[in-house]
Residue, then its C-alpha position, 0 to 999 in steps of 0.5 A: x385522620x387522613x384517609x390513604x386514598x388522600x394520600x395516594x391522590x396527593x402523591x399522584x397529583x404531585x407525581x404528575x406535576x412533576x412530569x408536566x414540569x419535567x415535559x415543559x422544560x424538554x420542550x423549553x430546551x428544544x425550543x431554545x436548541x432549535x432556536x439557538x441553531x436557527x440564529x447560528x444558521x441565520x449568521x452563517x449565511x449573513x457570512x456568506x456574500x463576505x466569504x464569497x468574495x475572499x474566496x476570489x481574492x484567494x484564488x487571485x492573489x495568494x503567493x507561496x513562500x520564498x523557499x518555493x520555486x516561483x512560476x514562469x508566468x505568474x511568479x509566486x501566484x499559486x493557484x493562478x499558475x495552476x489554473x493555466x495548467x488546467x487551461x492547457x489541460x495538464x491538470x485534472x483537479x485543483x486541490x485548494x490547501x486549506x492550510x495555504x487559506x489558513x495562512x490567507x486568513x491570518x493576513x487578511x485579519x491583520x489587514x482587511x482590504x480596502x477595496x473589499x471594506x468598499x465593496x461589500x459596505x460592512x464596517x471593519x470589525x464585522x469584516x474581520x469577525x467574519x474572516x476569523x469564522x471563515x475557516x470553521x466554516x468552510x470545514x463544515x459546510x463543505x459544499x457550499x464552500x466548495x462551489x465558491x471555490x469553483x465560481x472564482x476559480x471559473x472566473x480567474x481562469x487564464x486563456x491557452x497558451x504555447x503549453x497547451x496538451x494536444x494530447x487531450x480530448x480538448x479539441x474535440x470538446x472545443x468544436x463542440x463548443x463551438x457549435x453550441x455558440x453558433x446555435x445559441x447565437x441563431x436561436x436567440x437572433x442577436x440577443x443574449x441566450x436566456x439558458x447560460x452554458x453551465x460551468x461545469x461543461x465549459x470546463x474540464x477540471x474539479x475544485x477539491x480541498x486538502x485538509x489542513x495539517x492540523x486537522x483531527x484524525x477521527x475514528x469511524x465511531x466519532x462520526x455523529x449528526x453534527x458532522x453531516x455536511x463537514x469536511x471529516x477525515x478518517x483513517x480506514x482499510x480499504x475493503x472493497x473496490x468497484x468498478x470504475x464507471x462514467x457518471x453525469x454531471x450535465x445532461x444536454x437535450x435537444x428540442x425537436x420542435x424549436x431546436x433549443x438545447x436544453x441543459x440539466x446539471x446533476x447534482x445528486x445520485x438521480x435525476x429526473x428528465x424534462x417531459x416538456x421543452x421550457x425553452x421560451x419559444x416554445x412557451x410563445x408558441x404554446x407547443x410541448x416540445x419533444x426532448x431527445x437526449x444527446x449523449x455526445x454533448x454531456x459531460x461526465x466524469x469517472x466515477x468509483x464507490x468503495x467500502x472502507x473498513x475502521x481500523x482494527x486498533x480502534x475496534x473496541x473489545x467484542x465489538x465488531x469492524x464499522x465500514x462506510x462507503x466512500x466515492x472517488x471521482x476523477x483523478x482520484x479513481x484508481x489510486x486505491x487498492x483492497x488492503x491499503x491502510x489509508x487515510x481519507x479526506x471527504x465531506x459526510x453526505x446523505x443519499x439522496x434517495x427517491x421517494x420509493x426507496x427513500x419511504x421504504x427506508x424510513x426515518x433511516x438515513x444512508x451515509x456515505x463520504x464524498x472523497x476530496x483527498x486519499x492518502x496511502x499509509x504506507x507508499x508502494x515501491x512504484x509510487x512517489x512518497x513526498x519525503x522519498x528524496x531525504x530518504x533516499x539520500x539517507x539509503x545513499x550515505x549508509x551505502x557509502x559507509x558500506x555493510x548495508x546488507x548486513x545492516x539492513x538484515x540486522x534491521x528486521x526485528x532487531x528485538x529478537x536476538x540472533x536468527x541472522x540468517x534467517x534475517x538475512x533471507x528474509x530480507x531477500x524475499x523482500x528484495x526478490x529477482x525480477x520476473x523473466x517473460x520469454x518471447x514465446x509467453x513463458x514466465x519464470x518467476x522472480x518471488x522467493x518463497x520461504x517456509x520457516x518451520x520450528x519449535x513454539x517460542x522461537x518468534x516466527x510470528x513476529x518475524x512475519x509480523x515485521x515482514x508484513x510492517x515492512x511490505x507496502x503491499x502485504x497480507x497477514x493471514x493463518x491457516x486455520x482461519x483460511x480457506x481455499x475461497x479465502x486465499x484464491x477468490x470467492x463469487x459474491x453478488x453485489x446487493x445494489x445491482x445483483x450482479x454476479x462478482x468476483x472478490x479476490x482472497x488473500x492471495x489476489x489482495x497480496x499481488x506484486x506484495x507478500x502474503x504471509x500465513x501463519x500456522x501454515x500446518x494447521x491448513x486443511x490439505x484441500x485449503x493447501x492445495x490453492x497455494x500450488x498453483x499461485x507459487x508457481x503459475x503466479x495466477x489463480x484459475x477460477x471457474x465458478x457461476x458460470x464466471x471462468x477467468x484467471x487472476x494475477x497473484x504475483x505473490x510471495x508466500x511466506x510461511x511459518x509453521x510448526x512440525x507435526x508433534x508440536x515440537x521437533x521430534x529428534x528421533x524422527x526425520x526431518x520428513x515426518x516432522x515436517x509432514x508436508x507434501x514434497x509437491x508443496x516443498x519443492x515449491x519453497x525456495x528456502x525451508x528453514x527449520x528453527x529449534x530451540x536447542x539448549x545452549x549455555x551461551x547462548x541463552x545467557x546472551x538471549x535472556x540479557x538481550x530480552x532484559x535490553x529490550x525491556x529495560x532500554x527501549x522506551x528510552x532508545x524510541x523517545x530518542x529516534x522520534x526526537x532525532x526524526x524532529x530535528x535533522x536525522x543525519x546520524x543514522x550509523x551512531x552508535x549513541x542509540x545503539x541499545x541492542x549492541x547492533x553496532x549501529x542504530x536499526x533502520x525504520x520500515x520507511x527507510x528499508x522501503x526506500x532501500x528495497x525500492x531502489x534495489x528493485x529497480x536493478x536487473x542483475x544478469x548472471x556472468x558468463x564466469x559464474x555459469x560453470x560455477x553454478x551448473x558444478x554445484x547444482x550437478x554436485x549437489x544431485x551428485x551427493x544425492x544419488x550416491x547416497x551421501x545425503x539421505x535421499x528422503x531429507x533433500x528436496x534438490x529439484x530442478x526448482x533447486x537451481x532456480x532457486x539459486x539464481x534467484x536468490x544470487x539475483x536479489x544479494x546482487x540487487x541489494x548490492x545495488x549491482x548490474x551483475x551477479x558475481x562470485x560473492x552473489x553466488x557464494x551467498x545464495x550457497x551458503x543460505x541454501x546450505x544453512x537452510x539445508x543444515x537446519x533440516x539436517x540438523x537431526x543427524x548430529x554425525x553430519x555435524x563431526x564429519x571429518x573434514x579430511x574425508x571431505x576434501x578427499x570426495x571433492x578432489x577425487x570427484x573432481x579428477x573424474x572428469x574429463x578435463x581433468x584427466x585431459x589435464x593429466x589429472x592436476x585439478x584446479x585449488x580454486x576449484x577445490x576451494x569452491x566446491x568446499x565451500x558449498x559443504x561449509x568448509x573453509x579455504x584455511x579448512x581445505x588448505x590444512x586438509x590437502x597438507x595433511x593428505x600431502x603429508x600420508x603421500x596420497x596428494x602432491x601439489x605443484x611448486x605455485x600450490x596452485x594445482x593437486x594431483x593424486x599420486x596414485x589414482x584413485x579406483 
């Protein structure tokens, strides 16, 4: 019999051979890991004198295509006529297209060159391997290939010519670099210097790489150890940006006991001075030269950090937003906003720490992305997209087919059948009016703000949510996810440096955009009040931590938000539903009130419109993205008309590119229009005061006739018109009315008024006044006509109505029907 004492010692024992078995094949494959990485390193650098000397040829020789427009001066030869550029300083940074090295690459494997097979002495085969790894190389070993580029750009680069900027700061720079010459020439009696002046202080421009276009977008969660060092590109949301401040790059010292300069070229985060002068003379002299650090003489450069953020779409679900920092330097400072979708261009880096910090840390490792190349994802109204001249030409071919306006309208969510006019205003709060500075510093406002406020269901949100798709710049926040801090701005202290800062809110991000609040009811009423100075002031006044200044928020508000019972309560009125204060509403330039009202018709037409949606729209987008291949001329077809628009729907690129170029129109008011205007405004207080609109449904202010003019503005600006005209004018009445019925709409009399009374009211106003009676009381039909249309009522409607009170022998008209009299004065 066996003992189990034998049996368990027998199990251990093979349990341990397991484990020591199971020890030697990890560090067999380690070994062979870091073996394998040891060789492939190893190959890499054998590469690195080939690689060197292509980067030269490239730089020398590479020629654009024959669709480019050739230089004046170098012909075809790309980056040698960008070089004379930086010479004569017109150009900070030379981007080196790895998609024109890629192109490079290809013609040199086919083809080596001779005189490079010659100069290297490597057999063609080897040449042409090596040329075939070179582009994985250089996107991942980023760096080093970067200062190649440098060194051949360094020595390809051309003297001044006639085209030289006098506007730089070169001149400057040249008589500094004269006397250093001077001064290396007397040091070294005759001799050549033995410290040679650094590149990077000779010259006045950066090396940078544009990625190729077949690079992989990564996420911020695929950066791994195995992209340290390599060129990554990342889309991201711009969080947080810092200050712009200057960074070293080559500090200067001057020697006090031999007179020698010194130089030290910074490469990381920290440098360490000289203690002594290692100059050779004094090394001869066995002296320890005193070093004293020469500001003037160093080069620095801009320098900005920002943090950036993944996107919320490749955020996985419960898991939280990952942000990194990224450093921008030279031209590429200030290009970038808090808010911007962007997509960055960079090589993944570690910091280099001191050893303090860098043992407190521990096995820990900072990272951060040196950037090479920023590129926005959606381009401002101010800057220049690179297919902004094809769309253009497109807004300009659907402006000769005419109807744009309302094709446009049509365009913002055409997904959600009807709610044309509040498609149409939201399009004028896109466009908006210009912004008026009087000599004495007082500014009038050009935002239109809009509230639309309605029943659950009736896609306000969404209606937001395209705004927000459409707006360069916009910022889509709630009301009960805001607070004041939040909107306004917030005192924050910077955990680097501890210093004491402000972070702008959504408000503050929004500036010259659109900010767009959701749930606008559901806000705490202190959290409300910060909106009332920025709709107005365009500016948010802060006084926190000792920190008093006042920020821009040039912004438009739109907002959406539900009546106080949930849904509208038609035996209340308009006020208590709404439950806003009237400093607040006054505010607003146009206040919409969306019900969801039960109508045969047009609930049959919404349902068959949502089953189009449905059914058709996967269809309809293949075809766009199809037609965006090929060339997109057939903008108006109708073959892709799925939603019965009667054209195919502008994308958000195009309607950028439409409210850009109406922006850059000022329409003034005409001198016609002003009687027009100041009539209406006078009789819309008119109607309040006699009581003909319940005083407590109307908000008409001063703010009111703003309001027109701006919204006259913007429908002349999406004409594309130097002058506000009648038609202008007639539009911003008819949305004010509309928006004013929808507020009204709780008064069903309102809607079966008699329009006989009307026209009446009008007439009999009309022949009140002075000019009129001067006139023997005969009152203009023209006249008649516009005030009509301010109470929806057509010229057929008014025509009828004087014919019928013609016809009870109350009115005559002259034999032109041009002119109508009371035949008996009213009382």
């Amino acid at each position: 019999q066996v003992s189990n004492l034998d049996i368990e010692s027998g199990l251990l024992s093979e349990n341990s051979c397991d484990s020591e078995r199971g020890a030697m094949a990890g560090n067999a494959t380690r070994e062979s890991v870091s073996k394998n990485a040891l060789v492939i390193a190893r190959e890499a650098a054998g590469r690195f004198a080939q690689h060197k000397e292509i980067c030269k040829k490239f730089v020398r020789s590479f020629e654009i295509g024959r669709e480019n427009q050739p230089d004046f001066k170098f012909g075809r030869r790309k980056y040698k006529a960008l070089l004379q550029r930086a010479a004569n300083h017109h150009l900070e940074t030379i981007f080196v297209d790895l998609n024109d090295v890629e192109a490079f690459l290809s013609q040199e494997i086919q083809d080596p060159d001779p005189l490079l097979l010659e100069s290297l002495q490597v057999p063609k085969v080897q040449l042409q391997q090596s040329i075939e790894l070179m582009m994985v190389d250089i996107e991942e070993n980023a760096l080093r290939y970067m200062k190649y580029f440098y060194e051949a750009c360094d020595a390809e680069l051309p003297e001044r010519d006639a085209n030289f900027n006098p506007q730089s700061s070169a001149l400057a720079r040249d008589a500094v670099h004269q006397w250093r010459e001077r001064q290396l020439a007397q040091q070294s009696g005759g001799q050549p210097p033995a410290a040679a002046i650094p590149v990077r202080l000779k010259n006045n421009f950066d090396v940078r790489f544009k990625p190729r276009d077949a690079a992989k977008v990564l996420k911020m969660r695929e950066l791994s150890a195995g992209k340290v060092g390599a060129l990554v590109k990342l889309d991201c949301i711009v969080a947080r940006v810092s200050q712009v401040k200057p960074k070293v790059e080559v500090v200067t010292y001057h020697c006090e006991v031999c007179g020698a300069e010194i130089f030290q070229s910074v490469e990381s985060e920290r440098y360490t001075p000289p203690k002594e002068c290692p100059s050779q003379r004094c090394r001869d002299n066995k002296q320890a030269g005193k070093l004293r650090h020469n500001i003037r003489t160093c080069k620095f450069v801009k320098y900005q950090e920002m943090r950036v953020q993944e996107m919320s779409s490749h955020v996985p679900v419960g898991g939280v937003p990952r942000s990194i920092n990224v450093v921008l330097s030279g031209d590429l400072t200030r290009t970038v906003l808090p808010g911007d979708a962007i997509t960055v261009t960079g090589v993944y880096t570690p910091y280099q720490l001191p050893w303090f910090l860098a043992r407190a840390n521990g096995t820990e490792q900072q990272m951060y992305i040196d950037a090479h190349s920023v590129t926005k994802h959606k381009s401002g109204y101010n800057d220049k997209d690179q297919d902004a001249q094809a769309t253009m030409r497109k807004v300009g071919e659907a402006w000769q087919k005419g109807n744009l306006y309302e094709n446009c309208a049509k365009s913002i969510a055409p997904e959600i059948f009807g709610h044309l006019d509040v498609k149409k205003a939201l399009l004028l709060v896109l466009i908006g009016a210009f912004k008026k500075q009087m000599s004495d510093g007082m500014k009038i406002r050009g935002d239109i703000h809009c509230l639309m406020m309605g029943d659950p269901g009736v896609a306000k949100s969404q209606l937001l949510k395209q705004v927000v798709n459409i707006a360069p710049r916009s910022v889509y926040t709630t009301g009960k996810g805001s607070s004041g801090v939040g909107l306004t701005a917030s005192v924050v202290r910077d955990p680097m440096t501890s210093e004491v800062s402000l972070e702008g809110g959504a408000l503050v991000l929004a500036d010259m955009g659109i900010c767009c609040i959701d749930e606008f009811d559901k806000m705490e009423e202190g959290d409300r009040t910060a909106i009332h100075e920025v709709m107005e002031q365009q500016s948010v006044s802060i006084a926190k931590a000792g920190i008093t200044t006042t920020l821009n928020t040039r912004t438009t508000v739109l907002a959406a938000a539900n009546p106080l019972y949930g849904r509208y309560n038609p035996y209340k009125s308009p006020v208590e539903n709404i439950d806003l204060p009237a400093a607040l509403l006054s505010r607003f330039d146009l206040l919409f009130l969306l019900l969801d009202t039960v109508d045969n018709d047009k609930d049959r037409q919404l349902a068959i419109h949502v089953c189009k949606v449905h059914s058709n729209y996967d269809k309809q987008e293949k075809r766009v993205v199809d037609d965006k291949l090929g060339d997109d001329t057939q903008a108006g077809s109708d073959d892709s008309d799925v939603l019965n628009l009667g054209f195919r729907p502008f994308d958000a690129s195009f309607m950028r590119t439409y409210i850009r170029k109406a922006k850059s129109y000022e329409p003034m008011i005409d001198d016609q229009l002003q009687k027009s205007i100041v009539d209406a405004y006078v009789s819309m207080r008119d109607d309040e005061k006699r009581g003909d609109i319940d005083s407590r449904k109307s908000y008409t202010t001063p703010r009111t006739l703003l309001a027109i003019l701006r919204l006259s503005q913007a429908h002349a600006r999406a004409r594309f018109s130097e002058k506000v005209e009648q038609q202008d004018f007639d539009e911003a009445m008819r949305l004010l009315k509309a928006s004013k019925e929808s507020v009204e709409l709780s008064a069903p009399a309102k809607r079966g008024a008699n329009p006989l009374d009307l026209v009446y009211d009008i007439i009999s106003d009309l022949s009140r006044r002075d000019s009129v009676q001067a006139a023997d009381g005969w009152v203009d039909m023209a006249h008649i006509v516009s005030m009509a249309g301010h109470k929806a009522l057509s010229r057929e409607m008014v025509v009828e109505a004087i014919e019928n009170w013609e016809s009870l022998s109350v009115l005559c008209q002259n034999l032109e029907r041009t002119m109508v009299k009371f035949i008996v004065p009213p009382a």
